[in-house]
C-alpha positions in Angstrom: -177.4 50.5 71.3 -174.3 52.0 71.6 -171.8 50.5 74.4 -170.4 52.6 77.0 -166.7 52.7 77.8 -165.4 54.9 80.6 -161.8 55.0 81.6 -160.5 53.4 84.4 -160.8 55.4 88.3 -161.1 55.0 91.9 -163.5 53.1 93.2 -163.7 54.9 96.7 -166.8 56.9 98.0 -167.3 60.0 95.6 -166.9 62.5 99.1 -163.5 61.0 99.2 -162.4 61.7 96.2 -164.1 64.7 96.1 -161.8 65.7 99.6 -158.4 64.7 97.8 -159.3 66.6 95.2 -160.3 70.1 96.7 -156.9 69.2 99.4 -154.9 69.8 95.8 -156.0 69.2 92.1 -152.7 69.1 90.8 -151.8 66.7 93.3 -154.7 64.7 93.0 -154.5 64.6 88.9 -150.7 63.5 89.2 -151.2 60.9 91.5 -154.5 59.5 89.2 -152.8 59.8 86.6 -149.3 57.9 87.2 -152.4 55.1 88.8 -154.5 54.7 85.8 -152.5 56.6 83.1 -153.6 59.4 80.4 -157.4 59.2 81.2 -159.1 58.7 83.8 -162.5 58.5 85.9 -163.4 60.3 89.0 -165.8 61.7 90.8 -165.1 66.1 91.0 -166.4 68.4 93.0 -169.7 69.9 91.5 -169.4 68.0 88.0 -170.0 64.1 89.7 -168.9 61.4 87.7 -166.3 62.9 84.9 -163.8 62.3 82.4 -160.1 63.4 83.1 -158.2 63.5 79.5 -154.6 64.1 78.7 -154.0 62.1 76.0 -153.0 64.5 73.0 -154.7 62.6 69.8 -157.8 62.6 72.3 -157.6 65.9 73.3 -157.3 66.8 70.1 -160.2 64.7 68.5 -162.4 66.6 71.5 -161.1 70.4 70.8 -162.2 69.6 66.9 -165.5 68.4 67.5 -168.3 70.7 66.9 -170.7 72.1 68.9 -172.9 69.7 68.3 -171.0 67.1 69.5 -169.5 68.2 72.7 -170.0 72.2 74.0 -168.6 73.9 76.6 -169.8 72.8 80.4 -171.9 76.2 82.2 -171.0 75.7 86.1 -172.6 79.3 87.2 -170.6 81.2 84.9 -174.0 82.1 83.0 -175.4 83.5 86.1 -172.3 85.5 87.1 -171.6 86.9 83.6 -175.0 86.8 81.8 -177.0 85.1 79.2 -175.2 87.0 76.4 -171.5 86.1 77.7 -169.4 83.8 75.1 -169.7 81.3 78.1 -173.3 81.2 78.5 -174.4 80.6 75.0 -173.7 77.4 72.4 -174.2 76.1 68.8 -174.2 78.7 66.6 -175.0 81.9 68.7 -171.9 81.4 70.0 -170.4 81.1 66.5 -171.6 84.1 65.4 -170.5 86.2 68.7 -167.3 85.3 68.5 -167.3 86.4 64.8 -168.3 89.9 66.0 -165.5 89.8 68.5 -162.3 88.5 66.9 -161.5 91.5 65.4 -160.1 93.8 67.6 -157.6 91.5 68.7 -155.8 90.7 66.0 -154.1 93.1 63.4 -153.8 96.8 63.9 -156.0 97.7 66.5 -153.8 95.1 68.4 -150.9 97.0 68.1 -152.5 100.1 69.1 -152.6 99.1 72.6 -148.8 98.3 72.7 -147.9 102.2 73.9 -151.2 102.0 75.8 -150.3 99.0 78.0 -146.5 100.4 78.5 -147.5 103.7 79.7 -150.2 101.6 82.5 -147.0 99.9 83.2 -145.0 102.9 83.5 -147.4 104.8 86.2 -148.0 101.4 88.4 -144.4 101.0 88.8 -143.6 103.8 89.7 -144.5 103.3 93.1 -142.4 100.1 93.3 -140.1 100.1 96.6 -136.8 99.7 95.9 -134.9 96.7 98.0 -137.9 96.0 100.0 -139.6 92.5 99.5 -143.1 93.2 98.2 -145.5 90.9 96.8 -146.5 92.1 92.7 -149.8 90.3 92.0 -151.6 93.4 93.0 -149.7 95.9 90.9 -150.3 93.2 87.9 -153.9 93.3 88.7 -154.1 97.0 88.2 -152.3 96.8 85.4 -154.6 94.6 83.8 -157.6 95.8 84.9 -156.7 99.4 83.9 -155.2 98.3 80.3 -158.6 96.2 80.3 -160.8 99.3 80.9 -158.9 101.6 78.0 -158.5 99.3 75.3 -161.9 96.9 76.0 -164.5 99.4 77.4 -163.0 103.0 76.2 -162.9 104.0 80.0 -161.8 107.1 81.1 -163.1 110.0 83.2 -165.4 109.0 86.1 -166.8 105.9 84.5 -162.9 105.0 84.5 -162.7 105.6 88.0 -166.1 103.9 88.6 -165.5 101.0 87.4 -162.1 100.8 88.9 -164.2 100.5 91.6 -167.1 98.2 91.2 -165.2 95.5 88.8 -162.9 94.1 91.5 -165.8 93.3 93.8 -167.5 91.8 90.7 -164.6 89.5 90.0 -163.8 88.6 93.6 -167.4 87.7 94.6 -168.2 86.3 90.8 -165.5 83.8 91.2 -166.7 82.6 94.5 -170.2 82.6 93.6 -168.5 80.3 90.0 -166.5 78.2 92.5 -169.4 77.4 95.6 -173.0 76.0 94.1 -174.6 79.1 96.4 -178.3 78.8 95.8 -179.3 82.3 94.9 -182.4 82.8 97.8 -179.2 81.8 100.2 -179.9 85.2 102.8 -182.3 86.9 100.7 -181.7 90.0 100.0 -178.5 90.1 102.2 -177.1 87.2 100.5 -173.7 86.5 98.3 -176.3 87.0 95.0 -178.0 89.9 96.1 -175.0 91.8 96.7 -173.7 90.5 93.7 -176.5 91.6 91.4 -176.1 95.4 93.0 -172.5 95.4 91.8 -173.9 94.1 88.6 -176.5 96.9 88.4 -174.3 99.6 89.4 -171.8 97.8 86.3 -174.7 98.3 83.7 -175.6 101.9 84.6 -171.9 102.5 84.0 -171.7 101.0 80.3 -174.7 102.5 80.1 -173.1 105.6 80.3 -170.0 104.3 78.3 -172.5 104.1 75.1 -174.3 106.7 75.0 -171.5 108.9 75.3 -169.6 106.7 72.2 -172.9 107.4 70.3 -173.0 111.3 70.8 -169.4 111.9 69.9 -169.2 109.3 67.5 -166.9 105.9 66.8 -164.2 107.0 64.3 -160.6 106.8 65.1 -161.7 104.9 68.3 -159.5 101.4 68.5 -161.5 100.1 71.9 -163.7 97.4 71.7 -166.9 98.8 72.8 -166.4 101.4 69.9 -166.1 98.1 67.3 -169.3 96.6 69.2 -171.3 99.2 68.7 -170.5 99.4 64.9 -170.5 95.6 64.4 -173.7 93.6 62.9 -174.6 89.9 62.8 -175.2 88.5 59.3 -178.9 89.7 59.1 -177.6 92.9 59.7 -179.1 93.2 63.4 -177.0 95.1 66.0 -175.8 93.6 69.6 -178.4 94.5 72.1 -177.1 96.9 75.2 -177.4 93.9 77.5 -174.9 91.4 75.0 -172.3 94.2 75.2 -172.4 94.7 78.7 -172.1 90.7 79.3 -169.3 90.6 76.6 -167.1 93.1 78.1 -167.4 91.8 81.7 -166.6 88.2 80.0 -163.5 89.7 78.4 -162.6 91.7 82.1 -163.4 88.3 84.0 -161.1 86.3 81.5 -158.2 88.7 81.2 -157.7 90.3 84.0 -157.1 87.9 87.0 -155.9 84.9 84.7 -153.2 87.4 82.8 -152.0 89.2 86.1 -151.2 85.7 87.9 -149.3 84.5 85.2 -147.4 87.7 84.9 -146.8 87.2 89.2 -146.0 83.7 88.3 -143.3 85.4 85.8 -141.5 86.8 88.8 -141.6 84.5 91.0 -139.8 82.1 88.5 -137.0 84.1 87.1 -136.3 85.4 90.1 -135.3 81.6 90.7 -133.3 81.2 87.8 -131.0 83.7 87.5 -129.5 82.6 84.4 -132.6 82.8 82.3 -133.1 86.0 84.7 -129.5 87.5 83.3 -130.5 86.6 79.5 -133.1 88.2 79.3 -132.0 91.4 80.5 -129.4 91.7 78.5 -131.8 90.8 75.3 -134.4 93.6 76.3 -130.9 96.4 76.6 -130.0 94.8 73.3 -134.0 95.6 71.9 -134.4 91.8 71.1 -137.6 89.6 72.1 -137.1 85.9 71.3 -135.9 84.7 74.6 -138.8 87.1 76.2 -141.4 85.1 74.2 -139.9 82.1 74.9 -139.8 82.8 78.8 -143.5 83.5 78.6 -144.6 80.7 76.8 -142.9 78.6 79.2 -144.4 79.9 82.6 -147.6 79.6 80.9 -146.6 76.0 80.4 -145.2 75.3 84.0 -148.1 76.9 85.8 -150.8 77.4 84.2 -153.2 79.8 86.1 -156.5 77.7 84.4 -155.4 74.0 84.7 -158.4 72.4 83.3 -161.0 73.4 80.2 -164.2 71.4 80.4 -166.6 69.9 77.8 -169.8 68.6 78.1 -171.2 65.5 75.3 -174.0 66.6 73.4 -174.3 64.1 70.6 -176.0 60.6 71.9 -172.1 58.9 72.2 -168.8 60.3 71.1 -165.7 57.7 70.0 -162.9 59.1 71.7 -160.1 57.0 70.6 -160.1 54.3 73.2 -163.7 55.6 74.9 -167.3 55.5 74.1 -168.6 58.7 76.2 -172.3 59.1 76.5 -174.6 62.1 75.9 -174.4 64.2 79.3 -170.2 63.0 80.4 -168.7 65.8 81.6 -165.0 66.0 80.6 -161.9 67.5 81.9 -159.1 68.3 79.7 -156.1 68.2 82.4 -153.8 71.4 81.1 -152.0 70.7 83.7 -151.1 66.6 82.8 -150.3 68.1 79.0 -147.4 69.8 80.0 -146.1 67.6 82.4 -146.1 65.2 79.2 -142.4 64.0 79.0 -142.8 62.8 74.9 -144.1 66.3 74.5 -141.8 68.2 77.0 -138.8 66.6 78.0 -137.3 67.3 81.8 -141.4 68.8 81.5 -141.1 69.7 84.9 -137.9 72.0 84.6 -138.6 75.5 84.1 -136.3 75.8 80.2 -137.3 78.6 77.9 -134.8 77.2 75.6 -137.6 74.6 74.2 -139.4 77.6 72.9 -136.2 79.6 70.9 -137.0 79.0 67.2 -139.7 76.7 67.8 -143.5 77.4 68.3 -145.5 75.0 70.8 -148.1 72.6 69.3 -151.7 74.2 69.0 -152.9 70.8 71.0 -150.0 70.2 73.5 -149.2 73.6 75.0 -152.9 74.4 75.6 -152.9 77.5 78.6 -155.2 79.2 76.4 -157.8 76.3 75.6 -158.4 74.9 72.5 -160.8 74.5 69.7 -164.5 76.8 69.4 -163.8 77.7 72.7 -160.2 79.2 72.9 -159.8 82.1 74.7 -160.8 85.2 72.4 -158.1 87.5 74.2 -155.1 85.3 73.9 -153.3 87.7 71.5 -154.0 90.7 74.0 -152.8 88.9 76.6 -149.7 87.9 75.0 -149.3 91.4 74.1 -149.6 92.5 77.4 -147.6 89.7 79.3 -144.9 90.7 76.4 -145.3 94.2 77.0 -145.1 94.4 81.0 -142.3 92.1 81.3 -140.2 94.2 78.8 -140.6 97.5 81.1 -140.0 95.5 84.1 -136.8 94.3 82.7 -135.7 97.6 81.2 -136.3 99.7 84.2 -135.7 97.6 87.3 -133.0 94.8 88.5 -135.1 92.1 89.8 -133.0 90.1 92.7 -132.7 86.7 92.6 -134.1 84.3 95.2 -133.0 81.1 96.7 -136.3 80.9 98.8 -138.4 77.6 97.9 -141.0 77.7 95.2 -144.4 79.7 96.0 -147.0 77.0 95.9 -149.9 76.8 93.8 -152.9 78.4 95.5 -156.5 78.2 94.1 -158.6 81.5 93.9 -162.0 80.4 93.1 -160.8 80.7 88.7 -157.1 81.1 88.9 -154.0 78.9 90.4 -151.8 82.0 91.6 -148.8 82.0 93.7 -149.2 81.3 97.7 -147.1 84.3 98.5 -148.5 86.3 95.5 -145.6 86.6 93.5 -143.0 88.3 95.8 -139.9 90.7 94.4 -136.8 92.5 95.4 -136.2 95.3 92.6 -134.2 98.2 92.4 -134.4 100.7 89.6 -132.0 100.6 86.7 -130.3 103.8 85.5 -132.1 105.7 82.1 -130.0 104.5 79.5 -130.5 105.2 75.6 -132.5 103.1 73.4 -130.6 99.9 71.7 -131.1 101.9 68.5 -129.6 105.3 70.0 -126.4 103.3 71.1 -125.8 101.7 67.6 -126.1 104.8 65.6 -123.5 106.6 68.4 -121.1 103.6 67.6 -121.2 104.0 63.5 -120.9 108.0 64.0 -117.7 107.4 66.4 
């Protein structure tokens, strides 16, 4: 028989910790963890008794285990999403649907949103106020969501417009429905669900739609990723029913749109608070360069992270886990959150320093915004393109004022950690002035 061994935790009433806890995670996870060190037990809201991890060799030994051995956790995201979504299914269903969907994120069709995502950019900031205070988490939002619908679901037209419409109720009611254990007979057929499942019936008739108009004019030249759905085939040669595609793109909406908005708000609101950086990096984007951008980025990701835990669930009958012996059923929490606030992995980890980042690319199991492992997010790329992408024509076509206002505090949305005051700005729009490239070759004529 194979011998337990949990790491240490609190030994008061599981409501209580439960309380401190849903009062502030990061909070709670900091305290816990300067208490009982890089793992710990304690009892979470929804998941009972589980596992809180931030040792790196652990989290590492985790993130490499297969399937079999530890698999994602499902807390309602298989109801909200549906049984074909990469985060209802396991094992190697899930292997071979994430196959089908790597593609179009990598490599050319990448790129091919780049000019895509700047002209969304383009038309939402146009109707910035200049020297007003106004909060930009809801411009990101439409940015997302619209670069979402062109380059995921070949939107445009009136399905473009429709689901403009219908996905933002989706996401806002799906991530409450994810975050509350709602029974789904709560108020009948005037309940959370019920209204939930018309928006989701009113979403399928739409890609619906979506398809059968990709089918009669046909798939070539077409760089979205419904078109490379609909061509795509499992190894038997079989094609992805209707039903997997619509739960596929709505998982590639739910987990790009909201997640890469915030951290895009969360962007602002920290360069507006270090003006240095802030001057840097406009004077790279008027010079064409990138580095420092990338760097920034990788570093707000790493300072607040808008997901700050990933979850696995034990599958095997026990799992060594360097120091622990978790049993089959353990629900664990990889703290993202506790990784970067490491100090051997990040030094002065709670400055904000895109420095660490110039010339040197953060560790695949340190620096861990994304996930890790089977289950790493499939968009990252995209979103790094688009984080990359937005900031660049924010830089190059506003001045964004500097703040000595206190930090905006974390605020938790149901999926994402965003900022309390949604990411507030002061901008004014920059002259037109001639491409880095123009400039040089007007220098060697002179």
């Amino acid at each position: 028989m194979t011998t337990v061994r949990l790491p240490d935790g609190p030994t008061s009433p599981g409501f209580v910790q439960n309380l401190e806890i849903l009062a502030g995670r990061t909070r709670a996870w900091r305290r816990l963890h300067d208490r009982y060190g890089s793992a710990f037990t304690v009892a979470t809201p929804r998941l009972g008794r589980t596992v809180v991890l931030s040792d790196p060799a652990e989290v590492k030994a985790l993130f490499t285990a297969g399937p079999e051995v530890a698999d994602n956790i499902d807390v309602n995201l298989g109801q909200v999403l549906g049984p074909g979504s990469l985060f209802s299914i396991t094992g190697d269903e899930h292997r071979k649907q994430r196959k089908l969907l790597t593609p179009p994120f990598h490599g050319r069709r990448l790129k091919a949103y780049e000019e895509m995502i700047e002209q969304e950019t383009v038309r939402e900031m146009a109707s910035w106020p200049s020297g007003r205070e106004f909060a930009t988490m809801d411009s990101m939002m439409r940015i997302t969501l619209n670069a979402i619908l062109r380059a995921v679901f070949g939107a445009d037209g009136a399905e473009f417009d429709e689901l403009r419409a219908v996905l933002p109720k989706i996401v806002l009611l799906g991530s409450a429905l994810v975050a509350l254990p709602i029974p789904r007979e709560f108020l009948g057929r005037f309940g959370p669900w019920a209204r939930f499942a018309a928006h989701r019936r009113r979403y399928d008739r739409i890609v619906d739609r979506l398809i059968d108009r990709a089918e009669a004019t046909g798939l070539d030249g077409r760089d979205d990723v419904l078109a490379m759905m609909l061509q795509s085939r499992y190894d038997d040669g079989t094609a992805m029913t209707r039903s997997e595609i619509a739960d596929e793109l709505l998982t590639l909406l739910t987990a790009g749109h909201e997640t890469t908005a915030t951290t895009l708000a969360w962007t602002v609101e920290r360069l507006r608070r270090h003006p240095d950086v802030l001057r840097r990096l406009v004077s790279e984007v008027d010079a064409g360069g990138s580095e420092l951008r990338e760097a920034a980025l990788l570093e707000v990701q790493r300072v607040r992270p808008v997901i700050d835990v990933t979850p696995r669930q034990i599958r095997a009958e026990a799992l060594q886990l360097g120091r622990w012996t978790l049993p089959r059923g353990q629900n664990v929490l990889i703290s993202i959150r506790l990784m970067h606030d490491n100090e051997e992995l990040f030094p002065r980890a709670r400055a904000f320093d895109p420095d660490r980042f110039l010339g040197a690319r953060p560790g695949t199991f340190s620096w861990i915004p994304f996930g890790g492992g089977a289950r790493r997010c499939i968009g990252a790329a995209f979103a790094t393109l688009e984080m990359n992408v937005v900031l660049r024509t924010l830089l190059r076509d506003f001045t964004l004022e500097p703040t000595d206002a206190p930090d905006e505090r974390a605020h938790f949305r149901g999926v994402a950690l965003a900022p309390t005051r949604r990411g507030r700005a002061v901008v004014h729009r920059r002259a037109a002035r001639p491409a880095a490239g123009a400039v040089a070759q007007a220098e060697a004529n002179a």
